[in-house]
SETIGU-533007 format. One record per residue: x, y, z of N, C-alpha, C in turn; residue in one letter. Coordinates in steps of 0.001 Angstrom, whole numbers, padded with zeros to 6 digits, always signed. Each point is the difference from the previous one (the first is absolute). Example, Ala and Ser with C-alpha at 12.3 -4.5 7.8 and 13.67 -1.06 7.14 Angstrom:
+013190-005690+007800-000890+001190+000000+000900+001200+000000A
-000350+001050-000720+000820+001190+000060-000770+001090+000730S
//
This chain:
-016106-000399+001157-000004+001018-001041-000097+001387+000612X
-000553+000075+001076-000390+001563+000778+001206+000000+000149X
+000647-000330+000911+001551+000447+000551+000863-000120-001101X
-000084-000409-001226+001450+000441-001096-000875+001495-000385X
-001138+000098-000240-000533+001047-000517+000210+001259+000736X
-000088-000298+001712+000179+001123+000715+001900+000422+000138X
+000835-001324-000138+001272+000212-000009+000580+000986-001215X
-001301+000055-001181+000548-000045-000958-000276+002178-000059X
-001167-000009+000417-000374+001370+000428+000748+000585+000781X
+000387-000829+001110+000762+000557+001049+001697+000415-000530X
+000461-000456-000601+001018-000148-000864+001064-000851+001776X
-000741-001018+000001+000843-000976+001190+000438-001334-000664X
+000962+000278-000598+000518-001027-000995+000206-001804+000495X
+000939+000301+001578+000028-001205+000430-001140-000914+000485X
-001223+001291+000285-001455-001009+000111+000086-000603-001646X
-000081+000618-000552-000599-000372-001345+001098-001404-000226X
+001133-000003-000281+000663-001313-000173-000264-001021+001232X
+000055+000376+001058-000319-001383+000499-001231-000414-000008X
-001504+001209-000008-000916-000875-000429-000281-001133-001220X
+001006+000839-000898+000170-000865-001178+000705-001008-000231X
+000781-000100+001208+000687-001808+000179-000481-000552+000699X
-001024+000404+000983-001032-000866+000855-000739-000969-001350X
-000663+000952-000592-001034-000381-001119+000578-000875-000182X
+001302-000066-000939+000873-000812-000600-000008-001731+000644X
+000618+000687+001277+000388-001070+000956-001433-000760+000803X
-001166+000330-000258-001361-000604+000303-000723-000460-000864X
+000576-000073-000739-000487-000766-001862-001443+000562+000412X
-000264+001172-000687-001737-000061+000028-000473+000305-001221X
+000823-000493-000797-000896-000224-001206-000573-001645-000140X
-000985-000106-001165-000459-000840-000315-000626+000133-001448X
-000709-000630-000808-000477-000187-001452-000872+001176+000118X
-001222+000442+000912-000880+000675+000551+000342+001469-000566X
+001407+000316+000568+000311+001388+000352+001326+000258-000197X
+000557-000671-000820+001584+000533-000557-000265+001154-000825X
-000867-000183-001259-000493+001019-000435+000072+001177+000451X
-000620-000101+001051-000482+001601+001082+001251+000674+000465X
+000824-001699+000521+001178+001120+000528+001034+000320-001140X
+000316-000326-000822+000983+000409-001054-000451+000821-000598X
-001659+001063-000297-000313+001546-000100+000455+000400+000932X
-000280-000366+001321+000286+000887+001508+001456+000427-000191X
+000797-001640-000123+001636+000266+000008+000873+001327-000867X
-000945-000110-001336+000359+000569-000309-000215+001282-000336X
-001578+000308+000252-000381+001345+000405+000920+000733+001313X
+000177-000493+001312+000635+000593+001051+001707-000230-000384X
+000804-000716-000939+000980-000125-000500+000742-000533+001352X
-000491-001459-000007+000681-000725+000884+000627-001567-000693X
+001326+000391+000095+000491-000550-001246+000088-001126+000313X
+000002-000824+001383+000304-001324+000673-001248-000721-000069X
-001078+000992+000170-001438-000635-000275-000452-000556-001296X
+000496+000986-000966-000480-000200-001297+000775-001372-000455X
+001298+000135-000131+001163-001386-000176-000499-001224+000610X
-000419+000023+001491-000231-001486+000409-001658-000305-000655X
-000871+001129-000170-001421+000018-000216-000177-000297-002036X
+001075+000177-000923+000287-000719-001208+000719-001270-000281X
+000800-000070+001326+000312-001451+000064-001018-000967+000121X
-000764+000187+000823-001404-000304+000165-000806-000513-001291X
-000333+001262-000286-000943-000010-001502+000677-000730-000704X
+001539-000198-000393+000514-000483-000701+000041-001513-000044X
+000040-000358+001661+000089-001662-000303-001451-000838+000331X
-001228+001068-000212-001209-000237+000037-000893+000145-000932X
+000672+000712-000848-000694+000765-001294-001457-000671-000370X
-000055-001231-000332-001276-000506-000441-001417+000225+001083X
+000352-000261+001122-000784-000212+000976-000289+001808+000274X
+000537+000897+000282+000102+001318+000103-000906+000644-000775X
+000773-000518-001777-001431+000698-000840-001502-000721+000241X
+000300-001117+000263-001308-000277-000302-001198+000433+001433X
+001020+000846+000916-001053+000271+000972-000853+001687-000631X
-000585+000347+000472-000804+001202-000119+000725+000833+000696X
+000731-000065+000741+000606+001446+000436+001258+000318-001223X
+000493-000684-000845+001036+000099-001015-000627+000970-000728X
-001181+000471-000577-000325+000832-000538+000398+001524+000262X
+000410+000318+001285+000951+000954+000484+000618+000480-000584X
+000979-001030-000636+001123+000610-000824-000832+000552-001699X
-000630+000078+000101-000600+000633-001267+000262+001757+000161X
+000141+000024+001415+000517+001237+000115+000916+000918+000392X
+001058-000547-000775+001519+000069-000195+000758-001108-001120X
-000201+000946-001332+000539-001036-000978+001412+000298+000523X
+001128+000986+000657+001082-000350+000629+000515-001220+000376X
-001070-000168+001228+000549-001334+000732-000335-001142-000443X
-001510-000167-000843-000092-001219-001022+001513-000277-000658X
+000840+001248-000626+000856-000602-000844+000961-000096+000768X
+000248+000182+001448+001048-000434+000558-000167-001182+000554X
-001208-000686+000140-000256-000926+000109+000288-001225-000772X
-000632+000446-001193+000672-000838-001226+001532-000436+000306X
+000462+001160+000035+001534-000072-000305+000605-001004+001521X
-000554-000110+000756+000540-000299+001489-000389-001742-000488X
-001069-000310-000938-000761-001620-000159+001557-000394-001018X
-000020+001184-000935+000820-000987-001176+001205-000059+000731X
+001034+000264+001189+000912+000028+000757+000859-000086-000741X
+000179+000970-001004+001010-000107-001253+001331+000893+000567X
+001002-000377-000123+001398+000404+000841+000318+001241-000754X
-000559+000271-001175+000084+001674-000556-000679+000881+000277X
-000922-000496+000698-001226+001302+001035+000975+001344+000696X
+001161-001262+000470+000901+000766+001002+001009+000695-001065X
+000148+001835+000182+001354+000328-000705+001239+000032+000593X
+000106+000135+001133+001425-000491+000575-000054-000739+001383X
+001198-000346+000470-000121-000501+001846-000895+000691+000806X
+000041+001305-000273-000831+000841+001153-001612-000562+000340X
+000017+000197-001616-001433-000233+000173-000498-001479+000149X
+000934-001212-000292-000303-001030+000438-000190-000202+001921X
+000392+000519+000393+000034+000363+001645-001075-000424+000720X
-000406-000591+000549-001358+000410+001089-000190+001418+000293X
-001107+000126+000733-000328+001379+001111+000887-000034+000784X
-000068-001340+000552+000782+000065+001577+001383-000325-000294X
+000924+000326-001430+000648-000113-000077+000898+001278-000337X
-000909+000695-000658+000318+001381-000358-000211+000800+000932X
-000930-000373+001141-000317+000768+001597+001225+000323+000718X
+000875-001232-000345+000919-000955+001255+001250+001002-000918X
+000130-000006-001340+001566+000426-000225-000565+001997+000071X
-000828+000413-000361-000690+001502+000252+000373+000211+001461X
-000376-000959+000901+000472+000514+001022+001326+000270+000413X
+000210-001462+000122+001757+000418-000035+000788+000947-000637X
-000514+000832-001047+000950+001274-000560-001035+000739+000635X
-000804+000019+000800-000566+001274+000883-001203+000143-000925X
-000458-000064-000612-000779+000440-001173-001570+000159+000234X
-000621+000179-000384-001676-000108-000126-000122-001128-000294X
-000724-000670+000533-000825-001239-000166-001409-000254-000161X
-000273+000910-000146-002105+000119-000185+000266+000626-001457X
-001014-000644-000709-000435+000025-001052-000213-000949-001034X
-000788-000043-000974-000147-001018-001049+001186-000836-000604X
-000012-001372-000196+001104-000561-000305+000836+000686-001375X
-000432+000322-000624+000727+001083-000880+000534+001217+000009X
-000450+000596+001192+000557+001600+000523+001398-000619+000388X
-000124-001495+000990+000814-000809+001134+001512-000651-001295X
-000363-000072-000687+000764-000603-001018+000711+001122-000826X
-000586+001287-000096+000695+000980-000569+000471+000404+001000X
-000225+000729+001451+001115+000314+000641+001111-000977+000535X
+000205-000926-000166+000822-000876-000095+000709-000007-001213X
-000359-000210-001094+000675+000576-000853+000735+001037-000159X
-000697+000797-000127+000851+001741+000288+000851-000128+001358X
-000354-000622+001065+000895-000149+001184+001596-000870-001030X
-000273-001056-000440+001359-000538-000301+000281+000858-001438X
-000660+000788-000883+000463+000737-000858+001474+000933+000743X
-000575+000653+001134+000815+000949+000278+001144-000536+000160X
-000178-001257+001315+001339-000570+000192+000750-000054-000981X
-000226-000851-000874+000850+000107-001251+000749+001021-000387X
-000860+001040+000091+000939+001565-000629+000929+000191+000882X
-000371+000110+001739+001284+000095+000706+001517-000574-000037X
-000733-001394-000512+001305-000510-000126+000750-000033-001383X
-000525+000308-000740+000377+000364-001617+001245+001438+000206X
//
């Protein structure tokens, strides 16, 4: 958490994503502390953290609330209701392809048009959007 926090001060973006696919890629969540990190994720707006860290909550849900650190989310009715919405895995959550995407999917095509790739999965999904908006006009 120090080093996304200091990446995040520092404005050193590529620390900040790969610490955040280490995380990813070291499964360190557990029932304990998903909680903790999906405020963190999404307080420091680390969009790969938060996604694999509700997948989490999501296919644990019972066991999660019933620990004492779940009380957390009492503070952020936000992410309570994105939470919700991530359990009922209802295919209208999503309003178009974009946003059905992963992180590391919207990382991967952002890059390839050169683009910004740091930021919340919804900043990541609108400039992608607006990225293929334009195209369109060019070729119109």
């Amino acid at each position: 958490k120090d080093l996304i926090d200091a990446a995040d001060r520092y404005g050193v973006v590529g620390l900040k994503l790969a610490v955040e696919t280490a995380l990813v890629e070291l499964r360190v969540l557990n029932v304990e502390n998903v909680v903790e990190w999906i405020l963190f994720a999404d307080a420091r707006t680390c969009p790969l953290l938060k996604e694999y860290a509700t997948a989490y909550f999501a296919g644990r849900v019972k066991d999660v609330l019933a620990h004492e650190s779940s009380k957390g989310l009492d503070e952020s009715p936000k992410l309570t209701r994105e939470l919700m919405l991530a359990i009922s895995n209802d295919p209208n959550n999503c309003i178009d392809d974009t946003s059905k995407m992963t992180v590391d999917e919207l990382r991967m095509k952002l890059n390839e048009e050169g683009l910004d790739v740091d930021g919340s999965k919804a900043v990541l999904v609108s400039r992608l959007g607006e990225s293929n908006k334009n195209k369109r006009r060019r070729t119109e």
